[in-house]
C-alpha positions in Angstrom: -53.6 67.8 8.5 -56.8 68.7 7.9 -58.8 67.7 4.0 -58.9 71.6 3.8 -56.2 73.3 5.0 -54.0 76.2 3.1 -57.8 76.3 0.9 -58.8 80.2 1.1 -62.6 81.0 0.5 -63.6 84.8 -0.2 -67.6 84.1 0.9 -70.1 86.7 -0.4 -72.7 84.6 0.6 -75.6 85.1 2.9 -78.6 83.4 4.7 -78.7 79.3 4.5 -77.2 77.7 1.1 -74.4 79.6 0.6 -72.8 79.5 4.3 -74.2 75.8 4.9 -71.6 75.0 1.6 -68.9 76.7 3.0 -69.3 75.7 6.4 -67.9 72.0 5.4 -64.9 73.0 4.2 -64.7 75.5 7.4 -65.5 72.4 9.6 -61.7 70.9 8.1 -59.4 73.6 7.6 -60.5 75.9 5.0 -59.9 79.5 6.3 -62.8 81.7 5.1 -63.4 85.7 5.1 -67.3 86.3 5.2 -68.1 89.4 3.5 -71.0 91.3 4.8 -72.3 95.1 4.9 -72.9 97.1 8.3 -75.5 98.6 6.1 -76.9 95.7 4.4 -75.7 92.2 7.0 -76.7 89.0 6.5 -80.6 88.7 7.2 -79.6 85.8 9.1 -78.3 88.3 11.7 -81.9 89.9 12.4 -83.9 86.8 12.7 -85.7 84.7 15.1 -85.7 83.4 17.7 -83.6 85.9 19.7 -81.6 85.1 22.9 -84.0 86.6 25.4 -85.9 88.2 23.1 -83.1 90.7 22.0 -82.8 91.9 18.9 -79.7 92.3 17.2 -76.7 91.4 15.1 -75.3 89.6 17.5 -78.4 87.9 19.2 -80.3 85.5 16.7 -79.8 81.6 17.1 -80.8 81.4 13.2 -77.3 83.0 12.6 -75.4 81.1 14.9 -76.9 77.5 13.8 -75.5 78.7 10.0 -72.1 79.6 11.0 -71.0 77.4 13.3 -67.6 77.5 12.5 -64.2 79.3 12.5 -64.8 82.2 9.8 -63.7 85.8 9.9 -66.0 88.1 9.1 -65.6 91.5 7.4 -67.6 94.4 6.3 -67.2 96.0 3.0 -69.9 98.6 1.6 -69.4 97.6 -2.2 -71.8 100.7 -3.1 -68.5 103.0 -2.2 -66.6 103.7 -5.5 -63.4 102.5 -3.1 -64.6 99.2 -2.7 -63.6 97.4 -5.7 -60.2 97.6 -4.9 -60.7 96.5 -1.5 -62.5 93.7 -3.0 -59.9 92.9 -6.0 -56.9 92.2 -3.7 -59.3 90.4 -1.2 -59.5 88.3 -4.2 -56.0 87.7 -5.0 -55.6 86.4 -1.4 -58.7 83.7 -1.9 -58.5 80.5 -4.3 -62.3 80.5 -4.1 -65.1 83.3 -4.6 -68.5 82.2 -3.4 -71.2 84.0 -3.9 -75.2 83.5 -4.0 -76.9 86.7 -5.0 -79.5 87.5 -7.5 -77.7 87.2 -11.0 -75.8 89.8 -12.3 -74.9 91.3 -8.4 -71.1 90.6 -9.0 -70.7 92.0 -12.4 -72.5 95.1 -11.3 -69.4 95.5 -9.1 -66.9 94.5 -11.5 -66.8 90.8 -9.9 -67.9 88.8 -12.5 -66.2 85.3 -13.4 -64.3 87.1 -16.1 -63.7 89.8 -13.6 -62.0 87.8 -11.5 -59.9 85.6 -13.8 -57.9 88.8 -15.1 -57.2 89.1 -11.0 -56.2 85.3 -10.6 -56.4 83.2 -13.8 -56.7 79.7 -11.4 -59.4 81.4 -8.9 -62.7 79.1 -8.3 -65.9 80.9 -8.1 -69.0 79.1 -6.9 -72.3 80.9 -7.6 -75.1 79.3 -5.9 -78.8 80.5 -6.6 -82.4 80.0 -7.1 -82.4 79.4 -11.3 -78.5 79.7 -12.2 -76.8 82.3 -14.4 -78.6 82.1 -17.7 -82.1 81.5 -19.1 -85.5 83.0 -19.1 -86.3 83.1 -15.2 -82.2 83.4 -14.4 -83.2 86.8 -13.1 -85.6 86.3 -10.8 -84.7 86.4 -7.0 -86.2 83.9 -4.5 -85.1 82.4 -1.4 -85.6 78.9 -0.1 -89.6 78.8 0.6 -90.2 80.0 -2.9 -87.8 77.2 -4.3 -89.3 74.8 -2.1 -92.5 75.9 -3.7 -91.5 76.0 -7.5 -89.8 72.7 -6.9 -93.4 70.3 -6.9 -93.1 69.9 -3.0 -95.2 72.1 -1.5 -98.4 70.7 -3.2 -97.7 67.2 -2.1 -97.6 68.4 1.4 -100.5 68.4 3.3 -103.8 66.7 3.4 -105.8 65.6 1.0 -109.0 68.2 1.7 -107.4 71.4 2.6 -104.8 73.1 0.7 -100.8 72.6 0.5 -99.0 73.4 3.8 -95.7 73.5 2.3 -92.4 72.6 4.6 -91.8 74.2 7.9 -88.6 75.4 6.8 -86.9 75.9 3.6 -86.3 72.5 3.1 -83.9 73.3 -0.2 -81.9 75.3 1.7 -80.1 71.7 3.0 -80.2 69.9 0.2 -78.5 72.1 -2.3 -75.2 72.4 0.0 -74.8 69.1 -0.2 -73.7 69.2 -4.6 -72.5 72.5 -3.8 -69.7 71.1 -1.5 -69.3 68.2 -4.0 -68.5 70.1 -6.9 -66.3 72.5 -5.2 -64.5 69.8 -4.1 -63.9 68.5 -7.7 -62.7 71.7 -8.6 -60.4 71.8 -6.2 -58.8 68.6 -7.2 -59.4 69.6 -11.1 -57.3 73.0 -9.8 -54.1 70.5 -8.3 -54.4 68.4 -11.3 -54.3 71.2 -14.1 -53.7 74.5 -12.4 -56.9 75.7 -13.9 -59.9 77.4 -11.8 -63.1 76.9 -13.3 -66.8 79.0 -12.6 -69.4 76.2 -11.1 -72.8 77.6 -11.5 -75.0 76.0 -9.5 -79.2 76.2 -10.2 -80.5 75.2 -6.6 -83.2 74.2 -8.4 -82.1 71.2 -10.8 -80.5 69.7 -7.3 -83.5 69.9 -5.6 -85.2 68.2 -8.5 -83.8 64.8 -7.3 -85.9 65.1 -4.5 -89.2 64.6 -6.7 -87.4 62.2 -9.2 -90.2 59.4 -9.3 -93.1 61.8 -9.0 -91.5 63.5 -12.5 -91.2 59.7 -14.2 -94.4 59.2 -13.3 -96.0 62.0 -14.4 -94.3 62.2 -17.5 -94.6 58.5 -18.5 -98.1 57.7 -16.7 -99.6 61.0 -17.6 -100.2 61.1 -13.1 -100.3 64.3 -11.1 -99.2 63.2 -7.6 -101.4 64.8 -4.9 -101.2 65.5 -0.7 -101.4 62.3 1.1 -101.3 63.5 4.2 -98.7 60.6 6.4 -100.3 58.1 4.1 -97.8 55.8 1.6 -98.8 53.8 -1.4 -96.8 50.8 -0.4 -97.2 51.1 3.6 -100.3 50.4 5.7 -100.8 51.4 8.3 -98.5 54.0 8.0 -98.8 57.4 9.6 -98.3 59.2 13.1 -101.0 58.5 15.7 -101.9 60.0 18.9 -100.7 58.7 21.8 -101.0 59.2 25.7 -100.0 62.4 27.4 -100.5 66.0 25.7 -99.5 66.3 22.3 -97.8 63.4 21.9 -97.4 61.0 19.3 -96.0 58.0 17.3 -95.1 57.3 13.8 -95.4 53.2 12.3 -94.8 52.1 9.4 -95.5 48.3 8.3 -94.9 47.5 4.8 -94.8 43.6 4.4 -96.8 40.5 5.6 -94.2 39.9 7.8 -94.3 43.6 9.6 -98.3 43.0 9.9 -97.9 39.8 11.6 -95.3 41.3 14.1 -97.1 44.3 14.9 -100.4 42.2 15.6 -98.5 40.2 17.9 -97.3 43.6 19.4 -100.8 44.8 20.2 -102.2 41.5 21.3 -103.7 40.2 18.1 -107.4 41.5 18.8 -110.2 40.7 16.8 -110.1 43.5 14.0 -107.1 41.6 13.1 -108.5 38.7 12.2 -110.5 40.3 10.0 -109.8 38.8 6.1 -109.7 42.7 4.7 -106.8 43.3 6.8 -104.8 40.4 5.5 -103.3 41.8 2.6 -101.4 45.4 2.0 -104.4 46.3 -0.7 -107.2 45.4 1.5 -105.2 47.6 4.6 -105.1 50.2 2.3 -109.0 50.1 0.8 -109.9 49.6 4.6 -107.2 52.3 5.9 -109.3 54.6 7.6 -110.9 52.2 9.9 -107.6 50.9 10.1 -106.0 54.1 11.0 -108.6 54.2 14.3 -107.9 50.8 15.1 -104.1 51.8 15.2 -104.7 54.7 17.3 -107.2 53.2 19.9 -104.2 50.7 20.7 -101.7 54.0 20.8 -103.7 56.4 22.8 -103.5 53.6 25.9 -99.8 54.2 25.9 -97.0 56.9 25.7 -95.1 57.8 22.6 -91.7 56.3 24.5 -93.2 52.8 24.7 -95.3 52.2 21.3 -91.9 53.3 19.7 -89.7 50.9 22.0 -92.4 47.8 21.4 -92.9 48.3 17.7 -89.2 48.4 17.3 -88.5 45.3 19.5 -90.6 43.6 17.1 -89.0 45.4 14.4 -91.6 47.2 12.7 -91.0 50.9 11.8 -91.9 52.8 14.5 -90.4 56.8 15.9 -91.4 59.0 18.6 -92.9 62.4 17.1 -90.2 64.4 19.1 -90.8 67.6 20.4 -87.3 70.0 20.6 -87.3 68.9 24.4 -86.9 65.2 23.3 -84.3 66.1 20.5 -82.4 68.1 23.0 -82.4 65.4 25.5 -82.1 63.1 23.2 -79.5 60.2 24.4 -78.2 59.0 21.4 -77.5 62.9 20.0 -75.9 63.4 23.2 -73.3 60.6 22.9 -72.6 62.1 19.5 -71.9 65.1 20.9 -74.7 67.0 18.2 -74.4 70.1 20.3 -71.2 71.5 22.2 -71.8 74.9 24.0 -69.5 77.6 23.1 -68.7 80.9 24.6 -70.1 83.8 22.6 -68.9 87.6 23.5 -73.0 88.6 23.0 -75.2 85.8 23.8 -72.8 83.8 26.8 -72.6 79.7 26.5 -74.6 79.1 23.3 -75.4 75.5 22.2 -73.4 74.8 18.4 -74.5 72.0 16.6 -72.2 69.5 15.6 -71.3 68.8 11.0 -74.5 66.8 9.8 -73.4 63.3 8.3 -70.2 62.8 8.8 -67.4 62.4 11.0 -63.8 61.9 9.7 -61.8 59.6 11.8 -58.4 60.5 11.3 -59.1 64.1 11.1 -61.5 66.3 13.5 -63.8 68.9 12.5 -63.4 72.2 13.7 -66.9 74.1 15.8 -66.7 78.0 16.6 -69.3 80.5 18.0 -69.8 82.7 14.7 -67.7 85.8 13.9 -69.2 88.8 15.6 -70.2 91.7 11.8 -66.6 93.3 11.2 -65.0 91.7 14.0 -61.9 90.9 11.9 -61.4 93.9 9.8 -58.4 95.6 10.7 -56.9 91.9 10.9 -57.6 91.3 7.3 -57.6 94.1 6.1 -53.8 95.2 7.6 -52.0 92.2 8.1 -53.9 89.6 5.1 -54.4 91.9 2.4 -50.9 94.7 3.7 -53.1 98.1 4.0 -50.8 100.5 5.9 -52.9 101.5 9.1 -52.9 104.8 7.7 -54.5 104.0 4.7 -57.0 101.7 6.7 -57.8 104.1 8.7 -59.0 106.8 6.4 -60.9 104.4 4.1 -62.9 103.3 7.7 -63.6 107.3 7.8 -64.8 107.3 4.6 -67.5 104.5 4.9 -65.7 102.0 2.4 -65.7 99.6 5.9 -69.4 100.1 6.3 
């Protein structure tokens, strides 16, 4: 068996946190029913890039990287006075309730915490967003560029003479998942151990906060405001990515003892800069760092990425190509992973899906899926899991309750 099987997730959630949590317990067992809206889907479903430029429900990559696991997906218009009920026995079917909308969403339903425990007493409800359920700014919605913002780590991004440049992505959006998963899975075993459910309200941004944990000491015990650095490290010199040959290519190194200087001379023939007695030592490399950092990169631009990262490594100094998506793709040691597996989609044909991040358990495989096309599984849930007669289904669908 699989860690998760028999475990029965009711997921409200939508865009990257909230599915990105679930998805791990999809990926071993769990059997989840994604809740969406015809009327309202997942934004995830209308974003780019597109599969040939289509746009659609069905068509965005952004959507299929979230979901790429077994989940059934179902649409439910919770504005229709009918809903609730709907929603209520979904409930009594799941032993977890996820959820990761702007606070008080779910109570304006009727789905509150204590909603739900007069439904099922042991249910688990996960809320995951930006500030939590209480306080001053609990209120305020916000998705993962604002957090990644608010969070100290856009203004340390960038270069020291132009202003922030913030993360490409929303970098919170994969680090929160990660104590998401962990303290559902606590309460899963605290539920076994006690028959009790329990409401884990999780403020995406106290996890993220462990991501700027020395920059807080420091600038509450040193009284120091940390500031862009560009690829430069207090501890590392030289340490950045330099230009290499070909278009657009490039090479991060890193050397950060004695030692790692004296290899990566030898590495680039020990010229005469070298010698030099304010390159010695790490403070003099770093007073001296720009001169240094155009030393570094006449010796790179000679040579492509591919063999200043194999030659530094040999040596073994710190060194990574500055990959493109066409390297990661082709990638060699990704593909003996297996990282992406091409599924069959009913919309978009054979569509790469990438493979869990982390982890692989040995004794117990995960599970990979093309994602659930919006209301695919409706009259399966809603008739055979949750025992509407097909009458009954039938006129509610009329009505717009399935919307």
């Amino acid at each position: 068996m699989r860690p998760f099987e028999g475990v029965k997730i009711l997921d409200f959630t939508w865009l990257g946190v909230g599915p990105l949590t679930v998805n791990y317990f999809n990926y071993y067992g769990a059997t989840t029913i994604k809740v969406e809206s015809a009327l309202r889907p997942d934004p995830f479903r209308i974003s780019t890039p597109y599969k040939e430029g289509q746009i659609g429900p069905e068509t965005s990559y952004g959507f299929h990287h979230a979901h790429p696991t077994k989940a059934m997906c179902v649409t439910l218009n919770m504005k229709h006075p009918k809903a609730k009920e709907i929603a209520e026995r979904l409930i009594q079917w799941a032993d977890i309730v996820t959820d990761n909308f702007t606070p008080g969403t779910m109570e304006k339903w009727g789905l509150g915490y204590e909603d739900l425990k007069k439904i099922k007493p042991e249910i688990i409800m996960m809320r995951t967003c930006m500030h939590g359920q209480t306080g001053p700014l609990a209120r305020q919605p916000g998705l993962g560029f604002v957090l990644t913002a608010i969070s100290g780590l856009a203004p340390i991004t960038g270069w020291p003479d132009r202003p922030p440049s913030g993360q490409y992505f929303a970098f919170t959006d994969f680090v929160a998942p990660l104590f998401n998963a962990v303290c559902l899975m606590a309460a899963l075993d605290y539920r076994r151990r006690t028959g009790k459910g329990q409401c884990l309200d999780m403020a995406q941004h106290e996890s993220v906060l462990r991501c700027v944990g020395p920059l807080l000491l420091d600038s509450v015990v040193n009284r120091r405001e940390p500031t862009p650095k560009g690829n430069r490290f207090d501890y590392a010199a030289p340490h950045g990515i330099y230009r290499c040959k070909g278009e657009d290519r490039w090479c991060a190194i890193a050397v950060f003892s004695d030692e790692e200087w004296e290899s990566f001379c030898r590495v680039i023939g020990n010229p005469v800069w070298t010698k030099e007695p304010k390159f010695h030592t790490l403070l003099g490399r770093k007073e001296n760092e720009d001169e240094l950092d155009k030393f570094v990169e006449g010796w790179t631009s000679q040579r492509s990425a591919e063999e200043v990262m194999a030659l530094m490594q040999g040596a073994g100094v710190g060194a990574g190509l500055a990959a493109n998506i066409k390297d990661v793709v082709e990638n060699p040691q990704l593909k003996h992973y297996g990282c992406y597996q091409a599924l069959e989609h009913p919309y978009m044909g054979k569509v790469p899906i990438y493979n869990p991040p982390g982890f692989n358990l040995s004794k117990a495989p995960h599970e990979r899926a093309s994602p659930p096309v919006l209301g695919e599984h409706n009259e399966y849930v809603y008739t055979k899991l949750i025992g509407l007669p097909d009458e009954a289904f039938v006129q509610l669908m009329g009505e717009g309750v399935f919307d």
